[in-house]
C-alpha positions as CSV (number, residue, x, y, z in Angstrom):
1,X,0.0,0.0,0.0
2,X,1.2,3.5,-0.9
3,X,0.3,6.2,1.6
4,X,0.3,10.0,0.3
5,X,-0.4,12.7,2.3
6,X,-1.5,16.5,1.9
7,X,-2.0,19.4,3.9
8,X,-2.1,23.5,3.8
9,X,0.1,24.2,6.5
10,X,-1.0,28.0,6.4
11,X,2.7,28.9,6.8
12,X,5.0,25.8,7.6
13,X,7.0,27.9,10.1
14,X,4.4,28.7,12.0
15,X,2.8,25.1,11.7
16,X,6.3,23.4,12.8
17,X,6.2,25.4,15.9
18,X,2.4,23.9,16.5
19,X,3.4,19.8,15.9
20,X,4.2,19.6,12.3
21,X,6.6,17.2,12.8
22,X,4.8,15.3,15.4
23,X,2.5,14.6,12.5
24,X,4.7,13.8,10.3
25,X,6.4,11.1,11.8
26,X,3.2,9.6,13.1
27,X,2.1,9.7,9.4
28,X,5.0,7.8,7.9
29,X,3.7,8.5,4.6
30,X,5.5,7.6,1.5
31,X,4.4,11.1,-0.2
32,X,3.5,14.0,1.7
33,X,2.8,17.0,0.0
34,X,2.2,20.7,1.6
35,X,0.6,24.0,0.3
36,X,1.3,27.7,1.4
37,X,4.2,27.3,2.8
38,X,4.7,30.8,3.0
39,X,8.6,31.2,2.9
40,X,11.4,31.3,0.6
41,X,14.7,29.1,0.4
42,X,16.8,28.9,3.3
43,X,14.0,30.5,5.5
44,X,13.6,26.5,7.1
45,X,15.5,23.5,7.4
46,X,13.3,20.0,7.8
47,X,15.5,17.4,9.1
48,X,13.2,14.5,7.7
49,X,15.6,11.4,7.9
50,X,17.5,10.1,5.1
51,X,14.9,8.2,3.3
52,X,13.1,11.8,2.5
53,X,13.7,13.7,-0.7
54,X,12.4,17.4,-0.7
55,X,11.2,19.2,-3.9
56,X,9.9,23.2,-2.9
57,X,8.1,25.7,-5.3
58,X,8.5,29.3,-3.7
59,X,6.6,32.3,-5.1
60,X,8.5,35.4,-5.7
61,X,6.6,37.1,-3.2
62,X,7.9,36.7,0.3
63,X,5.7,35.3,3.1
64,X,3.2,33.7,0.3
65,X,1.7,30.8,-1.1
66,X,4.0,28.1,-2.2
67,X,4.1,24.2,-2.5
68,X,6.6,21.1,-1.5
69,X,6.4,17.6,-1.7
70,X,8.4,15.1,0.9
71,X,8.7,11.8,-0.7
72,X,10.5,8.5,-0.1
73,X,10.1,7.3,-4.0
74,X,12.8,9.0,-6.1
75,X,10.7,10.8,-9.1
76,X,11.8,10.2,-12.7
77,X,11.3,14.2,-13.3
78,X,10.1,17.0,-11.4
79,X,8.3,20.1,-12.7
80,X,7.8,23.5,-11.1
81,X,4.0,25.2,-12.8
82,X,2.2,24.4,-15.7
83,X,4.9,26.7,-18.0
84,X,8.1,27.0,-17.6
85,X,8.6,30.4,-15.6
86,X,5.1,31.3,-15.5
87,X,4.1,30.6,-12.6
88,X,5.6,33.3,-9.5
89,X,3.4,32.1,-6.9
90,X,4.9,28.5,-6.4
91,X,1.6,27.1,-6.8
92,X,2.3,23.6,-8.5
93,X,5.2,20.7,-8.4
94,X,4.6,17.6,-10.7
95,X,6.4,14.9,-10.0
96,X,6.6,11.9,-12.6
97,X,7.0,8.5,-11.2
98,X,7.1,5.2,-13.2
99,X,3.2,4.4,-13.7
100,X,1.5,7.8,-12.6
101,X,2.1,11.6,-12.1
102,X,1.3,13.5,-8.6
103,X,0.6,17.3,-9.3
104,X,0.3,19.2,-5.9
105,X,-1.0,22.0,-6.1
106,X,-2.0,25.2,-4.4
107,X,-5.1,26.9,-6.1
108,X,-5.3,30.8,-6.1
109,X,-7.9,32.1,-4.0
110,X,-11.2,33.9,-5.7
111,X,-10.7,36.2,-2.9
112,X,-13.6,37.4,-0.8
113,X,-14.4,40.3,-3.4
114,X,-13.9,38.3,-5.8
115,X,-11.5,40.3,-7.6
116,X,-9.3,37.5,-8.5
117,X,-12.2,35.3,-10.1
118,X,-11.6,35.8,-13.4
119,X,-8.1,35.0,-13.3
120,X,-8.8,31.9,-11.2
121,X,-11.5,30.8,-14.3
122,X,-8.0,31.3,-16.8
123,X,-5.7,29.0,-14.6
124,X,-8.6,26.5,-14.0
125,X,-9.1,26.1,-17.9
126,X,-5.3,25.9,-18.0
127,X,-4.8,23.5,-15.2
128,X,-7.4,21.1,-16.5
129,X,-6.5,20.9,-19.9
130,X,-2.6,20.7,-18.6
131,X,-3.9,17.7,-16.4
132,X,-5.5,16.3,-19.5
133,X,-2.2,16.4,-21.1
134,X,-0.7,14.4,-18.1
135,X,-3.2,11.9,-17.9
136,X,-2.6,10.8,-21.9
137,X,0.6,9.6,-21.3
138,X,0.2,7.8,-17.6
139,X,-2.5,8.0,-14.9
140,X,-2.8,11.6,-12.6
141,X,-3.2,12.2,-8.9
142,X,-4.2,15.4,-8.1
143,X,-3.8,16.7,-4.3
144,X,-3.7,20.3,-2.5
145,X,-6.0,23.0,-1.5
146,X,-8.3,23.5,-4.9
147,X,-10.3,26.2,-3.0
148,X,-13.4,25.0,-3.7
149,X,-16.7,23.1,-2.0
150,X,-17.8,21.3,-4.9
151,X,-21.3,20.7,-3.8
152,X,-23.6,21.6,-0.8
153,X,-22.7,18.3,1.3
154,X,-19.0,19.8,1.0
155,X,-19.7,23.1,3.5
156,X,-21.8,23.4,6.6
157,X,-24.2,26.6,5.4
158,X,-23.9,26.0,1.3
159,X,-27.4,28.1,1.0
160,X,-25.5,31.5,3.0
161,X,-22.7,31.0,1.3
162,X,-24.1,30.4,-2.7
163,X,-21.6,32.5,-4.7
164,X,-19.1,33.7,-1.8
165,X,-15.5,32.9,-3.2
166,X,-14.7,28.9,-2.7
167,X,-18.3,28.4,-3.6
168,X,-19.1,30.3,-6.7
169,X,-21.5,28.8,-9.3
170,X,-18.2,29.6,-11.9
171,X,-15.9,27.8,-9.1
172,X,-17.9,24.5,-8.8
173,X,-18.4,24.3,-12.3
174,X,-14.6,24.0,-13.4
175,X,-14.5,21.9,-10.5
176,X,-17.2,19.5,-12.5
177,X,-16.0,19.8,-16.1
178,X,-12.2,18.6,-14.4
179,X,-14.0,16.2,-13.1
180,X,-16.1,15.1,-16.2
181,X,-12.8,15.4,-17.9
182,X,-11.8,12.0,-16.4
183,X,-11.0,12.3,-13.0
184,X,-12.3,11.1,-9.4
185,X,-13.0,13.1,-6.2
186,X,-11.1,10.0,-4.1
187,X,-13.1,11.2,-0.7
188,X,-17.2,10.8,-2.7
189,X,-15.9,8.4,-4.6
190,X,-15.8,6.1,-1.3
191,X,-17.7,8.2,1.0
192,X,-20.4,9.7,-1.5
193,X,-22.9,10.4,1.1
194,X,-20.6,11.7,4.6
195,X,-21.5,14.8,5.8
196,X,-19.6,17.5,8.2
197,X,-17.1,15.9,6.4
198,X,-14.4,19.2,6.8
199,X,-11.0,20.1,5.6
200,X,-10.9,24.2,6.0
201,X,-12.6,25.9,9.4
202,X,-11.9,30.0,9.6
203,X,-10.3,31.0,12.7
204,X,-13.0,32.7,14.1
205,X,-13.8,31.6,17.8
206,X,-16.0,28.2,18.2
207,X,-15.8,27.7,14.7
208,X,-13.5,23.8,14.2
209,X,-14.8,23.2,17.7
210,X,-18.4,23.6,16.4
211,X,-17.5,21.8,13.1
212,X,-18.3,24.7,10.9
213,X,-16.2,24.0,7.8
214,X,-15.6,23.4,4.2
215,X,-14.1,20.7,2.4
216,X,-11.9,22.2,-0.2
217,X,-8.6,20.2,0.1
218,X,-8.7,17.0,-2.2
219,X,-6.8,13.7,-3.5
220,X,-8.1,14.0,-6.9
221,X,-7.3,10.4,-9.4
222,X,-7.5,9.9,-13.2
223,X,-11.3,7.6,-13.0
224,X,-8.8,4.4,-14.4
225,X,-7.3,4.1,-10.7
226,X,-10.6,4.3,-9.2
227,X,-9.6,-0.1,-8.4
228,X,-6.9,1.3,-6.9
229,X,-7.9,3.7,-4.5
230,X,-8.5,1.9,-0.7
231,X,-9.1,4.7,1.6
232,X,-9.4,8.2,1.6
233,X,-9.1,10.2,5.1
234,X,-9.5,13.4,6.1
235,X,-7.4,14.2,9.6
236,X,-9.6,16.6,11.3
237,X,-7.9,16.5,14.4
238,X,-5.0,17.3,13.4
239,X,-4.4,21.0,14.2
240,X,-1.5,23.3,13.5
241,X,-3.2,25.1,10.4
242,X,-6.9,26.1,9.7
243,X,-6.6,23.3,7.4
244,X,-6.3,19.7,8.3
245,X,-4.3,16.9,6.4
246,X,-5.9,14.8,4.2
247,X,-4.8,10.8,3.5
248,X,-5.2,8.7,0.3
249,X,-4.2,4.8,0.5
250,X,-3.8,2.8,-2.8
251,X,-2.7,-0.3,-3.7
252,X,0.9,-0.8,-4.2
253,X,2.3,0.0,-7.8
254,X,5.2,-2.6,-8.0
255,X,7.5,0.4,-9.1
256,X,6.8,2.6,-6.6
257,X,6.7,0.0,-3.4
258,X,9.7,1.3,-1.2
Protein backbone atom coordinates (compact mmCIF):
# COMPACT_ATOMS: atom_id res chain seq x y z
CA UNK A 1 0.00 0.00 0.00
CA UNK A 2 1.18 3.46 -0.92
CA UNK A 3 0.30 6.15 1.58
CA UNK A 4 0.30 9.95 0.35
CA UNK A 5 -0.35 12.75 2.29
CA UNK A 6 -1.49 16.47 1.91
CA UNK A 7 -1.98 19.43 3.87
CA UNK A 8 -2.12 23.47 3.81
CA UNK A 9 0.06 24.25 6.50
CA UNK A 10 -0.98 28.02 6.36
CA UNK A 11 2.66 28.87 6.80
CA UNK A 12 4.97 25.75 7.62
CA UNK A 13 7.00 27.90 10.10
CA UNK A 14 4.39 28.68 11.97
CA UNK A 15 2.82 25.09 11.66
CA UNK A 16 6.33 23.45 12.78
CA UNK A 17 6.17 25.39 15.86
CA UNK A 18 2.44 23.94 16.49
CA UNK A 19 3.38 19.80 15.91
CA UNK A 20 4.19 19.61 12.32
CA UNK A 21 6.64 17.23 12.77
CA UNK A 22 4.80 15.26 15.37
CA UNK A 23 2.47 14.58 12.51
CA UNK A 24 4.67 13.83 10.27
CA UNK A 25 6.36 11.13 11.80
CA UNK A 26 3.17 9.60 13.09
CA UNK A 27 2.08 9.71 9.42
CA UNK A 28 5.04 7.83 7.86
CA UNK A 29 3.66 8.55 4.56
CA UNK A 30 5.50 7.60 1.46
CA UNK A 31 4.36 11.10 -0.21
CA UNK A 32 3.54 14.02 1.72
CA UNK A 33 2.77 16.96 -0.02
CA UNK A 34 2.16 20.72 1.65
CA UNK A 35 0.62 23.98 0.26
CA UNK A 36 1.26 27.70 1.38
CA UNK A 37 4.22 27.26 2.81
CA UNK A 38 4.65 30.77 3.00
CA UNK A 39 8.65 31.19 2.87
CA UNK A 40 11.43 31.28 0.56
CA UNK A 41 14.68 29.13 0.39
CA UNK A 42 16.79 28.90 3.30
CA UNK A 43 13.99 30.48 5.49
CA UNK A 44 13.59 26.53 7.13
CA UNK A 45 15.50 23.47 7.42
CA UNK A 46 13.31 20.03 7.85
CA UNK A 47 15.46 17.40 9.15
CA UNK A 48 13.16 14.50 7.66
CA UNK A 49 15.63 11.40 7.88
CA UNK A 50 17.49 10.06 5.05
CA UNK A 51 14.86 8.24 3.26
CA UNK A 52 13.08 11.78 2.54
CA UNK A 53 13.72 13.67 -0.75
CA UNK A 54 12.39 17.39 -0.66
CA UNK A 55 11.21 19.18 -3.92
CA UNK A 56 9.88 23.18 -2.92
CA UNK A 57 8.13 25.73 -5.35
CA UNK A 58 8.45 29.30 -3.67
CA UNK A 59 6.60 32.34 -5.08
CA UNK A 60 8.51 35.40 -5.66
CA UNK A 61 6.62 37.08 -3.17
CA UNK A 62 7.90 36.73 0.33
CA UNK A 63 5.73 35.27 3.15
CA UNK A 64 3.17 33.73 0.27
CA UNK A 65 1.71 30.85 -1.06
CA UNK A 66 3.98 28.11 -2.15
CA UNK A 67 4.06 24.20 -2.46
CA UNK A 68 6.58 21.08 -1.54
CA UNK A 69 6.44 17.62 -1.67
CA UNK A 70 8.38 15.09 0.93
CA UNK A 71 8.73 11.80 -0.70
CA UNK A 72 10.53 8.51 -0.07
CA UNK A 73 10.09 7.28 -4.00
CA UNK A 74 12.84 8.98 -6.10
CA UNK A 75 10.74 10.79 -9.09
CA UNK A 76 11.81 10.22 -12.74
CA UNK A 77 11.34 14.18 -13.27
CA UNK A 78 10.05 17.03 -11.42
CA UNK A 79 8.25 20.09 -12.73
CA UNK A 80 7.77 23.54 -11.09
CA UNK A 81 4.02 25.23 -12.76
CA UNK A 82 2.15 24.35 -15.72
CA UNK A 83 4.86 26.74 -18.00
CA UNK A 84 8.13 27.04 -17.56
CA UNK A 85 8.60 30.39 -15.63
CA UNK A 86 5.06 31.26 -15.52
CA UNK A 87 4.08 30.58 -12.57
CA UNK A 88 5.64 33.35 -9.51
CA UNK A 89 3.42 32.07 -6.93
CA UNK A 90 4.86 28.48 -6.43
CA UNK A 91 1.57 27.11 -6.80
CA UNK A 92 2.31 23.57 -8.53
CA UNK A 93 5.21 20.70 -8.37
CA UNK A 94 4.59 17.56 -10.71
CA UNK A 95 6.40 14.85 -9.98
CA UNK A 96 6.62 11.91 -12.55
CA UNK A 97 7.03 8.51 -11.20
CA UNK A 98 7.14 5.18 -13.20
CA UNK A 99 3.23 4.41 -13.66
CA UNK A 100 1.47 7.84 -12.64
CA UNK A 101 2.08 11.60 -12.07
CA UNK A 102 1.27 13.49 -8.62
CA UNK A 103 0.62 17.31 -9.30
CA UNK A 104 0.30 19.15 -5.86
CA UNK A 105 -1.01 21.98 -6.06
CA UNK A 106 -1.96 25.16 -4.40
CA UNK A 107 -5.07 26.85 -6.15
CA UNK A 108 -5.25 30.82 -6.11
CA UNK A 109 -7.93 32.06 -4.01
CA UNK A 110 -11.18 33.85 -5.74
CA UNK A 111 -10.68 36.19 -2.94
CA UNK A 112 -13.62 37.44 -0.79
CA UNK A 113 -14.44 40.31 -3.35
CA UNK A 114 -13.94 38.25 -5.79
CA UNK A 115 -11.46 40.35 -7.57
CA UNK A 116 -9.29 37.52 -8.54
CA UNK A 117 -12.23 35.31 -10.06
CA UNK A 118 -11.64 35.85 -13.43
CA UNK A 119 -8.09 35.01 -13.26
CA UNK A 120 -8.84 31.90 -11.18
CA UNK A 121 -11.52 30.79 -14.32
CA UNK A 122 -8.05 31.31 -16.81
CA UNK A 123 -5.70 29.01 -14.60
CA UNK A 124 -8.61 26.53 -14.00
CA UNK A 125 -9.08 26.09 -17.93
CA UNK A 126 -5.32 25.95 -17.99
CA UNK A 127 -4.82 23.51 -15.16
CA UNK A 128 -7.44 21.06 -16.55
CA UNK A 129 -6.48 20.88 -19.91
CA UNK A 130 -2.63 20.66 -18.56
CA UNK A 131 -3.88 17.67 -16.38
CA UNK A 132 -5.52 16.34 -19.51
CA UNK A 133 -2.15 16.44 -21.12
CA UNK A 134 -0.71 14.43 -18.06
CA UNK A 135 -3.23 11.93 -17.92
CA UNK A 136 -2.64 10.81 -21.93
CA UNK A 137 0.59 9.56 -21.28
CA UNK A 138 0.20 7.80 -17.57
CA UNK A 139 -2.47 7.97 -14.89
CA UNK A 140 -2.77 11.61 -12.60
CA UNK A 141 -3.18 12.15 -8.87
CA UNK A 142 -4.23 15.43 -8.11
CA UNK A 143 -3.76 16.71 -4.34
CA UNK A 144 -3.68 20.26 -2.48
CA UNK A 145 -6.04 22.96 -1.51
CA UNK A 146 -8.26 23.46 -4.92
CA UNK A 147 -10.31 26.23 -3.00
CA UNK A 148 -13.42 24.98 -3.67
CA UNK A 149 -16.67 23.07 -1.99
CA UNK A 150 -17.83 21.32 -4.95
CA UNK A 151 -21.27 20.74 -3.85
CA UNK A 152 -23.55 21.63 -0.76
CA UNK A 153 -22.69 18.34 1.26
CA UNK A 154 -19.00 19.79 0.96
CA UNK A 155 -19.74 23.09 3.54
CA UNK A 156 -21.82 23.39 6.60
CA UNK A 157 -24.24 26.63 5.37
CA UNK A 158 -23.87 26.04 1.29
CA UNK A 159 -27.39 28.14 1.00
CA UNK A 160 -25.52 31.48 3.01
CA UNK A 161 -22.66 31.05 1.30
CA UNK A 162 -24.07 30.44 -2.66
CA UNK A 163 -21.61 32.52 -4.65
CA UNK A 164 -19.10 33.70 -1.80
CA UNK A 165 -15.45 32.87 -3.21
CA UNK A 166 -14.72 28.95 -2.65
CA UNK A 167 -18.35 28.43 -3.59
CA UNK A 168 -19.10 30.28 -6.75
CA UNK A 169 -21.52 28.83 -9.33
CA UNK A 170 -18.23 29.61 -11.89
CA UNK A 171 -15.93 27.85 -9.11
CA UNK A 172 -17.94 24.52 -8.77
CA UNK A 173 -18.43 24.34 -12.29
CA UNK A 174 -14.63 23.97 -13.36
CA UNK A 175 -14.54 21.92 -10.50
CA UNK A 176 -17.25 19.52 -12.46
CA UNK A 177 -15.95 19.78 -16.12
CA UNK A 178 -12.20 18.56 -14.36
CA UNK A 179 -13.98 16.18 -13.12
CA UNK A 180 -16.10 15.06 -16.23
CA UNK A 181 -12.76 15.37 -17.88
CA UNK A 182 -11.81 12.00 -16.44
CA UNK A 183 -11.01 12.32 -12.97
CA UNK A 184 -12.27 11.13 -9.36
CA UNK A 185 -13.05 13.11 -6.23
CA UNK A 186 -11.15 10.00 -4.09
CA UNK A 187 -13.12 11.20 -0.67
CA UNK A 188 -17.20 10.85 -2.67
CA UNK A 189 -15.88 8.44 -4.60
CA UNK A 190 -15.76 6.07 -1.27
CA UNK A 191 -17.70 8.22 1.02
CA UNK A 192 -20.40 9.69 -1.52
CA UNK A 193 -22.90 10.36 1.13
CA UNK A 194 -20.61 11.70 4.58
CA UNK A 195 -21.51 14.76 5.85
CA UNK A 196 -19.63 17.45 8.21
CA UNK A 197 -17.05 15.87 6.39
CA UNK A 198 -14.38 19.16 6.76
CA UNK A 199 -11.04 20.09 5.61
CA UNK A 200 -10.88 24.24 5.98
CA UNK A 201 -12.56 25.94 9.42
CA UNK A 202 -11.95 30.01 9.59
CA UNK A 203 -10.26 31.00 12.73
CA UNK A 204 -13.04 32.70 14.09
CA UNK A 205 -13.80 31.62 17.80
CA UNK A 206 -15.98 28.17 18.15
CA UNK A 207 -15.80 27.72 14.66
CA UNK A 208 -13.52 23.83 14.19
CA UNK A 209 -14.83 23.22 17.74
CA UNK A 210 -18.35 23.64 16.36
CA UNK A 211 -17.49 21.77 13.12
CA UNK A 212 -18.33 24.68 10.91
CA UNK A 213 -16.19 24.02 7.76
CA UNK A 214 -15.63 23.41 4.18
CA UNK A 215 -14.08 20.71 2.41
CA UNK A 216 -11.91 22.23 -0.22
CA UNK A 217 -8.59 20.15 0.06
CA UNK A 218 -8.74 16.99 -2.20
CA UNK A 219 -6.82 13.74 -3.53
CA UNK A 220 -8.06 13.96 -6.89
CA UNK A 221 -7.26 10.42 -9.45
CA UNK A 222 -7.48 9.91 -13.23
CA UNK A 223 -11.28 7.63 -13.01
CA UNK A 224 -8.83 4.37 -14.38
CA UNK A 225 -7.31 4.07 -10.71
CA UNK A 226 -10.58 4.30 -9.17
CA UNK A 227 -9.58 -0.14 -8.41
CA UNK A 228 -6.92 1.25 -6.94
CA UNK A 229 -7.92 3.70 -4.49
CA UNK A 230 -8.54 1.89 -0.73
CA UNK A 231 -9.13 4.66 1.64
CA UNK A 232 -9.35 8.22 1.61
CA UNK A 233 -9.10 10.16 5.07
CA UNK A 234 -9.55 13.40 6.13
CA UNK A 235 -7.43 14.19 9.62
CA UNK A 236 -9.56 16.65 11.29
CA UNK A 237 -7.87 16.50 14.44
CA UNK A 238 -5.04 17.27 13.44
CA UNK A 239 -4.44 21.01 14.21
CA UNK A 240 -1.47 23.32 13.51
CA UNK A 241 -3.18 25.14 10.45
CA UNK A 242 -6.91 26.11 9.71
CA UNK A 243 -6.59 23.27 7.39
CA UNK A 244 -6.34 19.70 8.32
CA UNK A 245 -4.27 16.85 6.37
CA UNK A 246 -5.86 14.78 4.19
CA UNK A 247 -4.84 10.84 3.52
CA UNK A 248 -5.22 8.68 0.34
CA UNK A 249 -4.16 4.75 0.47
CA UNK A 250 -3.75 2.78 -2.80
CA UNK A 251 -2.69 -0.26 -3.66
CA UNK A 252 0.94 -0.75 -4.19
CA UNK A 253 2.32 -0.04 -7.82
CA UNK A 254 5.21 -2.62 -7.99
CA UNK A 255 7.52 0.44 -9.11
CA UNK A 256 6.78 2.58 -6.63
CA UNK A 257 6.72 -0.01 -3.36
CA UNK A 258 9.71 1.25 -1.23
Amino acid sequence: MTKLVSWNVNGLRACVSKGFMNYFKEAAADIFCVQETKLQEGQILLDLGEAYEQYWNYAVKKGYSGTAVFTKIKPLSVRYGMEVDSEPEGRMITLEFADFYLVNVYTPNAKRDLTRLDYRMEWEDRFRSYLQELDKRKPVLVCGDLNVAHQEIDLKNAKANRGNSGFTDEERGRMTELLESGFIDSFRHLHPDQEGAYTWWSYMPKIRERNVGWRIDYFLASSRLAPQLKMAGIECNVMGSDHCPVVLQLEDIPQLSV
